[in-house]
Backbone as CSV, one residue per row, in Angstrom:
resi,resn,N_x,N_y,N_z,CA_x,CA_y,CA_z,C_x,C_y,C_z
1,UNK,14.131,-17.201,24.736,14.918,-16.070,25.206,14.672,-14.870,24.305
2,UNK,14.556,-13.607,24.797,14.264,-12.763,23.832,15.555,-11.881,23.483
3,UNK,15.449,-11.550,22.292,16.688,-11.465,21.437,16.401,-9.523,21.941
4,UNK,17.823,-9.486,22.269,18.516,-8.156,22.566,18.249,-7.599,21.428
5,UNK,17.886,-6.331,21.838,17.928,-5.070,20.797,19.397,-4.567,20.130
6,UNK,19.328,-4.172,18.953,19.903,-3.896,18.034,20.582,-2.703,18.604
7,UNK,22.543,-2.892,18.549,23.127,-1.609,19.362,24.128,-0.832,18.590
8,UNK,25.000,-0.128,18.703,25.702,0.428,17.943,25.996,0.693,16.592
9,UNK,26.552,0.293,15.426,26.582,1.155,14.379,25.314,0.376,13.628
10,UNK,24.554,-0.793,13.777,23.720,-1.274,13.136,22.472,-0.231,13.724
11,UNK,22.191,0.064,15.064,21.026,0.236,15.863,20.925,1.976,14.958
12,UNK,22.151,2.575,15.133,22.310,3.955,14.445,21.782,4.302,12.916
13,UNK,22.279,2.967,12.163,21.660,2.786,10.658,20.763,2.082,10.674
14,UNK,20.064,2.057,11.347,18.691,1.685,11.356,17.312,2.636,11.537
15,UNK,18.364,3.373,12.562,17.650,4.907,12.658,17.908,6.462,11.965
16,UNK,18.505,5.632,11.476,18.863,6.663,10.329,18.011,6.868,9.090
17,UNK,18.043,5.054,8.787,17.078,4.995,7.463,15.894,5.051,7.869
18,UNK,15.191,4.815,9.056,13.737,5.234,9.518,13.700,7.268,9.378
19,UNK,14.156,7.654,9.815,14.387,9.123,9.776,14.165,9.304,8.165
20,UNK,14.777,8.840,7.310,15.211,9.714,6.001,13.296,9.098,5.638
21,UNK,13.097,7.603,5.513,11.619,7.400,5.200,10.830,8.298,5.614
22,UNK,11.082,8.614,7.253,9.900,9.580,7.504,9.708,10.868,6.401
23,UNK,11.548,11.442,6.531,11.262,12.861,5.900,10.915,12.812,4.495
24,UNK,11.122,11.482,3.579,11.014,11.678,2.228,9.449,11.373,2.127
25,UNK,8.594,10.598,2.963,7.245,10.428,3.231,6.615,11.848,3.674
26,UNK,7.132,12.689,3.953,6.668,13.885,4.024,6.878,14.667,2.895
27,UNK,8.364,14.762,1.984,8.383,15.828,1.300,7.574,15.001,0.125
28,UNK,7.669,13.725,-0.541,6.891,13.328,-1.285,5.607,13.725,-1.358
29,UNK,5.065,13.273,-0.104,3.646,13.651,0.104,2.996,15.141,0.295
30,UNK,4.011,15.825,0.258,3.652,17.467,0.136,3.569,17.805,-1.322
31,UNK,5.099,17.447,-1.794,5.479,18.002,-3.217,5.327,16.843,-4.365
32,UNK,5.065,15.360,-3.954,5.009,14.384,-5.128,6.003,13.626,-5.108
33,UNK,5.776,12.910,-6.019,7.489,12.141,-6.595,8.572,12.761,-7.397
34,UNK,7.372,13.854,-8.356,8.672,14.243,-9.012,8.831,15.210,-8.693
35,UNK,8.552,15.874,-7.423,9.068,17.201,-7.286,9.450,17.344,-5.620
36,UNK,9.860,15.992,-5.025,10.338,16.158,-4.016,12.115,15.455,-4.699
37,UNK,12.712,16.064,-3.445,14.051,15.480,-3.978,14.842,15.082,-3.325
38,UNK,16.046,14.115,-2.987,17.028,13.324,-1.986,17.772,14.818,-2.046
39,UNK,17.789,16.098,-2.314,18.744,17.108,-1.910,17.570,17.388,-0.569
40,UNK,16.275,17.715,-1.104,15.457,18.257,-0.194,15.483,17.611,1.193
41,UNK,15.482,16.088,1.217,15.031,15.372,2.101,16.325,15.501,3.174
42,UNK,17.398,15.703,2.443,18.833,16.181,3.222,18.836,17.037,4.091
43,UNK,18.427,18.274,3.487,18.584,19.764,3.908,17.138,19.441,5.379
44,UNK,16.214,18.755,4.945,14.767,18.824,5.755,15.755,17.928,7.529
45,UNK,16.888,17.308,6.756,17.086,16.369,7.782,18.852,16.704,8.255
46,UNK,19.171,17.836,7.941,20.290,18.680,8.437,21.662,18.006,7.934
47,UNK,21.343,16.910,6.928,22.348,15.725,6.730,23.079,16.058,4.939
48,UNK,23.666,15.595,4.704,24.832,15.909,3.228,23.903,14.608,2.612
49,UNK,23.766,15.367,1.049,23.127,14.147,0.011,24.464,12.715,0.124
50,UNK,25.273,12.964,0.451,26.070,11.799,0.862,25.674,11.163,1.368
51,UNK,25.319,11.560,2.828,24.432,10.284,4.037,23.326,10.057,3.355
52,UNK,22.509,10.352,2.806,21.181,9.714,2.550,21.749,9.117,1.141
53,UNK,21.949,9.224,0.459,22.709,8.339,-0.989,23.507,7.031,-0.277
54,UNK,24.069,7.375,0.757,24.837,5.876,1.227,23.622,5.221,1.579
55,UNK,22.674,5.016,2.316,21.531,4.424,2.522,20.112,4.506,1.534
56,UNK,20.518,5.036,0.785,19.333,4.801,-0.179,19.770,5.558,-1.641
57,UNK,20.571,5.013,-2.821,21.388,5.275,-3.436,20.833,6.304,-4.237
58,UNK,19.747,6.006,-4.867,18.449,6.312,-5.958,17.194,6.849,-5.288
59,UNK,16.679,7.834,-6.236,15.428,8.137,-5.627,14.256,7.602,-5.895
60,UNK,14.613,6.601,-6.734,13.775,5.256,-6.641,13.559,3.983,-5.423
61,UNK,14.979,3.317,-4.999,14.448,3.630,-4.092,14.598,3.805,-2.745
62,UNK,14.247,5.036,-2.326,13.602,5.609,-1.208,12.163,4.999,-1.420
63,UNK,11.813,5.814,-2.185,10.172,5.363,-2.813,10.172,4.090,-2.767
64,UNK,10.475,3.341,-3.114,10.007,1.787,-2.589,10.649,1.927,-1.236
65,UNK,10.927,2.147,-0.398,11.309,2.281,0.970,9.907,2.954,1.695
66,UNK,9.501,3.812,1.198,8.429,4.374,1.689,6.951,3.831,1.599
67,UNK,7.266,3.098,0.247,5.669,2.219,-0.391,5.823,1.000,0.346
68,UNK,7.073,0.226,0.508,6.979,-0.627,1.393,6.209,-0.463,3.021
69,UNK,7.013,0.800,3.371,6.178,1.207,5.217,4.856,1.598,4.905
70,UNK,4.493,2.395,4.134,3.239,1.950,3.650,2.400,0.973,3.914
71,UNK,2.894,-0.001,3.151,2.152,-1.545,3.072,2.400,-1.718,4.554
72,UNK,3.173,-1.612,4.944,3.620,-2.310,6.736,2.493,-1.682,7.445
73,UNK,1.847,-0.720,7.218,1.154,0.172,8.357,-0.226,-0.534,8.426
74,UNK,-0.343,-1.700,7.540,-1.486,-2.570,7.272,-1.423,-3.811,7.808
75,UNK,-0.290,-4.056,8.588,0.124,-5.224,9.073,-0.962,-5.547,10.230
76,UNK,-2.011,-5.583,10.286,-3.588,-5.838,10.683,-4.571,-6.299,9.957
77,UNK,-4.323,-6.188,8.796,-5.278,-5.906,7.969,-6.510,-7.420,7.652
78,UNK,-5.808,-8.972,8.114,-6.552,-9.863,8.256,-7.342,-9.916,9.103
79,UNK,-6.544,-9.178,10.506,-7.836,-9.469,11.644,-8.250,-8.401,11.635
80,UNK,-8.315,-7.069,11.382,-9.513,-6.516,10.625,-10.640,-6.688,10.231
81,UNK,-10.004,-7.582,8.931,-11.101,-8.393,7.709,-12.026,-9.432,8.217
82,UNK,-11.061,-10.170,9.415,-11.582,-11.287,10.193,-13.393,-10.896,10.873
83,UNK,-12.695,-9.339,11.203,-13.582,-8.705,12.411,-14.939,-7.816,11.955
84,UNK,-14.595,-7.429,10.806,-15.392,-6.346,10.155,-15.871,-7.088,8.527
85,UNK,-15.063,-7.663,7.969,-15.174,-8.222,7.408,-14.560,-7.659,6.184
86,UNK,-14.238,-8.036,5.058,-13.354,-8.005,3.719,-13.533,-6.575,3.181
87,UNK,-14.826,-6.634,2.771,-15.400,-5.447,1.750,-15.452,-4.212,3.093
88,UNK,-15.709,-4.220,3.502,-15.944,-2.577,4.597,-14.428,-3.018,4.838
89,UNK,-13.181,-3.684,5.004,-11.709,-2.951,5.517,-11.472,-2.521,4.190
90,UNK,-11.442,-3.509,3.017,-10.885,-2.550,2.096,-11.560,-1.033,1.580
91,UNK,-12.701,-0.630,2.136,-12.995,0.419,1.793,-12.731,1.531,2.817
92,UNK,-12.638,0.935,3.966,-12.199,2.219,5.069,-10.507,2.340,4.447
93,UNK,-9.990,1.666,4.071,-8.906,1.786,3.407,-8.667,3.195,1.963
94,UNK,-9.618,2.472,1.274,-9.922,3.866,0.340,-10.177,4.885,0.396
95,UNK,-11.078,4.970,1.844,-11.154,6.299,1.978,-10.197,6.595,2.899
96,UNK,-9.525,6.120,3.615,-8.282,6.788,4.456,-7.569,7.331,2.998
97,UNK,-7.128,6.717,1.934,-6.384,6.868,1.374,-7.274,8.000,0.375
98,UNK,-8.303,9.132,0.640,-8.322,10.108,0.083,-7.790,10.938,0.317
99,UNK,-6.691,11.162,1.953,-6.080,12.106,2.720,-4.836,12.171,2.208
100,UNK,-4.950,11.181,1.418,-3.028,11.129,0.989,-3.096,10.462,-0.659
101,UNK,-3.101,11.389,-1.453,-3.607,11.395,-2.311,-2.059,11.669,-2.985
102,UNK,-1.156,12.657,-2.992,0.103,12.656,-3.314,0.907,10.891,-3.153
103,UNK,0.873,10.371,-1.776,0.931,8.761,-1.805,0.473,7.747,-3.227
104,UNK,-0.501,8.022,-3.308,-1.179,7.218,-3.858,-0.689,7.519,-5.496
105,UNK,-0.432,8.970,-5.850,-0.388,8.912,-6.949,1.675,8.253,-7.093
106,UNK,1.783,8.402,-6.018,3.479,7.960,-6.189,3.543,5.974,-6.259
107,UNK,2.447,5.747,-5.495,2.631,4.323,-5.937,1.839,4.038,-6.954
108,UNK,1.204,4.534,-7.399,0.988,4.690,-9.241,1.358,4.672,-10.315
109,UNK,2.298,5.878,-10.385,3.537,5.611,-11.114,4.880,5.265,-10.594
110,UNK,5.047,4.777,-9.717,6.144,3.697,-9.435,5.616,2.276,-9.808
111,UNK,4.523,2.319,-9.460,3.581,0.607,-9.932,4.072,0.361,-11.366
112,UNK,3.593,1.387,-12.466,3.890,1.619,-13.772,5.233,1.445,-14.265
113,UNK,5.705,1.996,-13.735,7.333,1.906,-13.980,7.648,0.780,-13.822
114,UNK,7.337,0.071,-12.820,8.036,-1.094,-12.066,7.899,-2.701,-12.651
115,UNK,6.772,-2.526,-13.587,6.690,-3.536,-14.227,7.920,-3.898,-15.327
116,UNK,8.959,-3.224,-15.720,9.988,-3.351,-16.065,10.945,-4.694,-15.088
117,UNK,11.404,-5.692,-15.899,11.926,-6.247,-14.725,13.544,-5.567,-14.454
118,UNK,13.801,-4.981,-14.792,15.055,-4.329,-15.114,15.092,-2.700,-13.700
119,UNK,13.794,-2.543,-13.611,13.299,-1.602,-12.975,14.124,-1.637,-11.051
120,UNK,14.332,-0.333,-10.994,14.992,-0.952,-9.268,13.673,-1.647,-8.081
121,UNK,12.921,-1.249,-8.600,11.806,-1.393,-7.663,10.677,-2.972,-7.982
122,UNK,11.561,-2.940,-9.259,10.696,-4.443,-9.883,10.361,-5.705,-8.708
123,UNK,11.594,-5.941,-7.936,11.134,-6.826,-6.818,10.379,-6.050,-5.640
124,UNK,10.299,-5.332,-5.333,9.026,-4.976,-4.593,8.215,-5.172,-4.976
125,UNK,7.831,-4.652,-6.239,5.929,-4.623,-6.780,5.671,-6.462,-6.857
126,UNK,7.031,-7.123,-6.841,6.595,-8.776,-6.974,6.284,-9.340,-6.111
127,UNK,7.290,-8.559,-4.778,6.711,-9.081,-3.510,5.401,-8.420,-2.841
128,UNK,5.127,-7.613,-3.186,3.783,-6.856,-2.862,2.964,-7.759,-3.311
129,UNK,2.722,-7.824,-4.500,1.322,-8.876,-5.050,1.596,-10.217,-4.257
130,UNK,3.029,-11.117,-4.131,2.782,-12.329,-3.514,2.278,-12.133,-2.535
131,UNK,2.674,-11.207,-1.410,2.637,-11.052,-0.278,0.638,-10.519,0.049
132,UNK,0.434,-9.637,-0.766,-1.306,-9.394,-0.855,-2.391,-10.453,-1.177
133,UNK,-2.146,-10.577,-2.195,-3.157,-11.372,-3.146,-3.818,-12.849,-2.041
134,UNK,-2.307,-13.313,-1.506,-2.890,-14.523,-0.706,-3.476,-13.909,0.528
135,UNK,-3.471,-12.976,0.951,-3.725,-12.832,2.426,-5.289,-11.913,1.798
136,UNK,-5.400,-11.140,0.726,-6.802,-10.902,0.533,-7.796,-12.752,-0.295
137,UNK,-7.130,-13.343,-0.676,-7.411,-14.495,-0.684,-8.056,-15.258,0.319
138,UNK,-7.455,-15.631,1.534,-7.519,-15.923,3.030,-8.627,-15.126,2.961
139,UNK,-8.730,-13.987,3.403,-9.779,-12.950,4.081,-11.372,-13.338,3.031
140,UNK,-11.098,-13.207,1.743,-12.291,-13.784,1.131,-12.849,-15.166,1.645
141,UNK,-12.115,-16.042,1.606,-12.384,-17.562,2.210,-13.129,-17.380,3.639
142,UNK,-12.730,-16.655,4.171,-13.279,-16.897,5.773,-14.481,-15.691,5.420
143,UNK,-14.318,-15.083,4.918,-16.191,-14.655,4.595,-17.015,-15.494,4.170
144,UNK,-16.913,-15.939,3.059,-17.575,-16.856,2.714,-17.997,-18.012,3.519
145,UNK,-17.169,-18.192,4.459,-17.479,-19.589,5.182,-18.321,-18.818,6.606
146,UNK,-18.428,-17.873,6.679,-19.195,-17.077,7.390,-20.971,-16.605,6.932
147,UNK,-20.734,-16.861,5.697,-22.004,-16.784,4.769,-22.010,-15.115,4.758
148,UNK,-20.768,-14.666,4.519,-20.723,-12.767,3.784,-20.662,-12.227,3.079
149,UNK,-20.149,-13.450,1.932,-20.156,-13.169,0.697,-20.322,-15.159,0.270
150,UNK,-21.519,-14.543,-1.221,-21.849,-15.588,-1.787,-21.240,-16.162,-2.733
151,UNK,-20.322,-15.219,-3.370,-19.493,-15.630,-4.626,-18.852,-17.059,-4.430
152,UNK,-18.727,-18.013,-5.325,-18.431,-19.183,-5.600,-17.001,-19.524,-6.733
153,UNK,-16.519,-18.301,-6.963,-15.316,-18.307,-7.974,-14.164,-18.022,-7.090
154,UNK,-13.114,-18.783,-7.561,-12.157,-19.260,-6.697,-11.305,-17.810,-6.255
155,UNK,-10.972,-17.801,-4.892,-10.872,-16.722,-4.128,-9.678,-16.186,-4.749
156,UNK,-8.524,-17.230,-4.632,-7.447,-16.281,-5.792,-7.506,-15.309,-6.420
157,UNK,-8.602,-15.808,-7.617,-8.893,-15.309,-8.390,-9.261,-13.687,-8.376
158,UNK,-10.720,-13.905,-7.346,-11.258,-12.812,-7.156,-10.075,-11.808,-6.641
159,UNK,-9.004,-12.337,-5.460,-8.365,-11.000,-4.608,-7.629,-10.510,-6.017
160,UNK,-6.855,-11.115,-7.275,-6.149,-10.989,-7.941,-7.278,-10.021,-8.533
161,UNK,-8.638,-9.683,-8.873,-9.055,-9.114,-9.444,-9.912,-7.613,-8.910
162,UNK,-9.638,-7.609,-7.104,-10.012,-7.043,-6.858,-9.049,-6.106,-6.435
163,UNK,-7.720,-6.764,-6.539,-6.499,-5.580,-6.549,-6.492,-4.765,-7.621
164,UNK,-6.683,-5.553,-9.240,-7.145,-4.861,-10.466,-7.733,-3.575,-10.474
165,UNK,-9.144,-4.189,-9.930,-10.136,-3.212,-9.939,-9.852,-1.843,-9.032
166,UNK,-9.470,-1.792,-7.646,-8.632,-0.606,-7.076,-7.572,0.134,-7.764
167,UNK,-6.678,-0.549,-8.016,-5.508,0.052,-8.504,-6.039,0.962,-10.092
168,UNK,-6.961,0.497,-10.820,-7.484,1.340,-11.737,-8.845,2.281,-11.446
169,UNK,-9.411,2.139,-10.335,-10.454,2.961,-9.879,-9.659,4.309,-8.877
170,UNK,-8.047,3.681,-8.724,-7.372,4.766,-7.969,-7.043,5.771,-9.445
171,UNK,-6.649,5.300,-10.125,-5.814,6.310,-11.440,-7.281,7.060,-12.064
172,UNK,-9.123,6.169,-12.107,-9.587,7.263,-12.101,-9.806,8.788,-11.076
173,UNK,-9.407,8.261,-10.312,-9.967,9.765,-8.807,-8.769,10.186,-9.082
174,UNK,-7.593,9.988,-9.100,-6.267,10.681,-9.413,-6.206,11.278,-10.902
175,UNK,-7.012,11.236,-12.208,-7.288,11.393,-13.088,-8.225,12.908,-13.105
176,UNK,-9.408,12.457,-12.776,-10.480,13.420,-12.883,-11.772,13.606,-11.709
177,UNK,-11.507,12.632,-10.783,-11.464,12.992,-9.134,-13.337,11.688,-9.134
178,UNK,-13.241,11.401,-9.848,-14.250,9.927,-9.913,-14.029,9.652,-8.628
179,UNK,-15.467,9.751,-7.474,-15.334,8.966,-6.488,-14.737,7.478,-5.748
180,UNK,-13.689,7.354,-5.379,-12.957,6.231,-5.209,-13.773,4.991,-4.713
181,UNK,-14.436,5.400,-3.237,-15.096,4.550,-2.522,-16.388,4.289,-2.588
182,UNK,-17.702,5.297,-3.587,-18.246,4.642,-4.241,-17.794,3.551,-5.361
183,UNK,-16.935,3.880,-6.246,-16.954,2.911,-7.278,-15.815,1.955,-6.734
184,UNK,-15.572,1.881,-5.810,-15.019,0.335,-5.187,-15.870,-0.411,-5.149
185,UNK,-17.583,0.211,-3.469,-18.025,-0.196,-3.184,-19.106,-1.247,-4.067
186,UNK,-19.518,-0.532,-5.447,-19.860,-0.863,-6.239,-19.302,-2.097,-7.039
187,UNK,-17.984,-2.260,-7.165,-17.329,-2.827,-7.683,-16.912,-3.964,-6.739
188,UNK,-17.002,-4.414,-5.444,-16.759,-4.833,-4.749,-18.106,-6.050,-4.682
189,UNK,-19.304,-4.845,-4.498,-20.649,-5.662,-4.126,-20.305,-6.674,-5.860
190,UNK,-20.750,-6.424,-6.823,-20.428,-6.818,-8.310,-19.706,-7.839,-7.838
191,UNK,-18.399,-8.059,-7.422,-17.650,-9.449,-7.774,-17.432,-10.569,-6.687
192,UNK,-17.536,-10.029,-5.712,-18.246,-11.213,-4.433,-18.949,-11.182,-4.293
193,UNK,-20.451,-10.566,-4.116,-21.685,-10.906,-4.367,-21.938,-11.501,-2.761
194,UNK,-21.759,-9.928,-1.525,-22.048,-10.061,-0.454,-23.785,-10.583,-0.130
195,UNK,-24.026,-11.251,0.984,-25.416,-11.533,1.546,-25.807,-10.355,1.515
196,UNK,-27.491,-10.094,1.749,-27.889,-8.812,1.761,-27.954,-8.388,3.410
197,UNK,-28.090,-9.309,4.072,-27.288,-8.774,6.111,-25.707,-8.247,5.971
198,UNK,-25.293,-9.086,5.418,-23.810,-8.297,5.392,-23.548,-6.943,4.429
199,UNK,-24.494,-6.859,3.513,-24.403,-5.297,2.667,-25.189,-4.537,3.577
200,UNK,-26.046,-4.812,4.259,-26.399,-3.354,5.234,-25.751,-3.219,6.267
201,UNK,-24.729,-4.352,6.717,-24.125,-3.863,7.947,-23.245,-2.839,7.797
202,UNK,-22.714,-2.332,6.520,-21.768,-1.740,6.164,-22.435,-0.090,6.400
């Protein structure tokens, strides 16, 4: 049986907090993290820092509210990998993510911060890695068994190291503008150690 849609004061605060994500995903991404603000995102959304403070207390997080939909907008991203294969999704990825470059530097230093376990956002960044690592895990495995990549070191491993390697090849281009998606691609070929049919299909 399919479960009825969500109605009255839940269906309302539901669309409420989608609204404020959108607008703080905009003013963030115009003005940053630290220079967008829960007054701004108010005024952008005709509403009293009251209503948006009752649904999102801190402007921390919003920001994990937003880095989370983020991550959601990837909710493809295996059969993607399935289809195209590992190394070319995560790089059409990188380069989508040169357009939004304010993004990127906000889950940067929220990443940073967040390693605090004390931090508001600390269980996100925990569920982010559980929630990644195995599913770029998965996606390595079924290359390999495809003969797309030759690497022989245990896939864990590698996704755990190839999140590494992004997340610090992002802080160089956000740094001093070091090409992102060359030095992925580079960095990518280096630690799975694609067939040479599957490096030119790319």
């Amino acid at each position: 049986m399919t479960e009825a849609p969500a109605r009255g004061p839940y269906a309302k605060s539901a669309a409420r907090r989608s609204e404020i994500i959108a607008s703080a995903t905009a003013v963030f991404g115009t003005h940053g993290y630290r220079g967008g603000s829960l007054r701004q995102i108010a005024k952008q959304l005709d509403l009293s820092l009251t209503t948006v403070m009752h649904h999102f207390p801190t402007k921390v997080s919003l920001l994990a509210a937003v880095l989370s939909q983020e991550d959601a907008a990837d909710t493809d991203f295996s059969q993607r990998a399935a289809r195209d294969g590992f190394i070319p999704t995560v790089l059409a990825i990188v380069e989508r993510n040169l357009g939004r470059r304010e993004l990127v530097r906000m889950f940067t230093v929220v990443q940073a911060e967040a390693t605090h376990a004390d931090h508001e956002a600390h269980a996100w960044l925990r569920a982010r890695y559980a929630d990644v690592i195995p599913e770029y895990a998965a996606a390595i495995e079924y290359d390999r068994s495809l003969g797309r990549l030759t690497t022989t070191t245990d896939a864990v491993m590698l996704a755990d190291l190839a999140i590494g390697m992004w997340e610090g090849i992002q802080v160089r281009w956000l740094a001093d503008g070091t090409d992102p998606v060359a030095a992925m691609r580079v960095a990518l070929d280096a630690l799975l150690l694609p067939t040479p049919v599957s490096a030119a299909g790319r």
